[in-house]
Structure formats: C-alpha cells, structure tokens
N, C-alpha and C positions, 0 to 999 in steps of 0.2 A: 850719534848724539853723545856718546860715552867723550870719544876723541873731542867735541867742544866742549863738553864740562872739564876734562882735565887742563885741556890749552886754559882755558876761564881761571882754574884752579892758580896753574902755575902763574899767570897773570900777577891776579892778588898778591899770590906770597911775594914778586917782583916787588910791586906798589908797595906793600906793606914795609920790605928791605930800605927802597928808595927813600921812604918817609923816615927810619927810625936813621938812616943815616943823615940823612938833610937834619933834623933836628941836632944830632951828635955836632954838628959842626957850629965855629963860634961866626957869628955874623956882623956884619958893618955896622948895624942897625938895630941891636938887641935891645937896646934901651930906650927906644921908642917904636915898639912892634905895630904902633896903627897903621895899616895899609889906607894914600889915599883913597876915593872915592874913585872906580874907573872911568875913565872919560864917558866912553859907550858903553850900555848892556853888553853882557855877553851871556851868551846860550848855552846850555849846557850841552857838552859834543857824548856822543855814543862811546867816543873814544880816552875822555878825557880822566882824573886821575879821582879815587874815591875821596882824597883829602883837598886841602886849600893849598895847592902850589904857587901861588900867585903869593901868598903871605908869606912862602915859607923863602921864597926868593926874594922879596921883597926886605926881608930881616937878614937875608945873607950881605946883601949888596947893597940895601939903602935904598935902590930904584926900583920902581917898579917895570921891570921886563915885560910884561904883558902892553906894555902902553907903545913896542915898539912894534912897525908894520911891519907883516907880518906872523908874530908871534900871538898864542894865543894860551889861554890857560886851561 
C-alpha cells in the first residue's frame, strides 16, 4: 500500500506541473476563454486529470480537442 500511495503522490505533483505549465503558455484563444457546450456528456474517467484540461486546451488552440473521436478529457 505504501508503494500506491507514493506512485498516487508522484502522480499529483506530474498534474500539478502539467497544469502550472499549460497556464504559463500564451493561447489562440485567451480573449474569449468560454469553452463551448460539449456535444455528449462525458463521465468522469478514474484515470482523468484533477483540473479542466478540456478549457485549458481549448484557450490554447481555439478548438475544442475533446470534440474529436477518439480523444477524451
């Protein structure tokens, strides 16, 4: 159990890094940050990220990436 709470640990601080960098960077999109409405629900995954990746990619690029198949948030 020790060895999943540290893997858990190092996890977080990843997310944590990924997100202060994602924000550091200037996006396509910055001046109008509303994400639209997603087409479909989507579920929250076991696997997926503690913050809103879907907005933060969204403000990068202008598009929403999650709306292509395959990809998920």
């Amino acid at each position: 159990m020790e060895c999943y709470d540290f893997y858990q640990q190092q996890v977080e601080a990843c997310e944590g890094a990924i997100e202060r960098h994602l924000r550091q960077i200037e996006g396509d999109n910055d001046n109008d940050p509303d994400v639209p409405p997603a087409s479909k629900p989507k579920g929250h995954s076991k696997n997926g990220f503690d913050f809103d990746v879907r907005s933060e990619l969204y403000r990068l690029t202008g598009v929403d990436l999650t709306e292509i198949n395959g990809m998920t948030n």
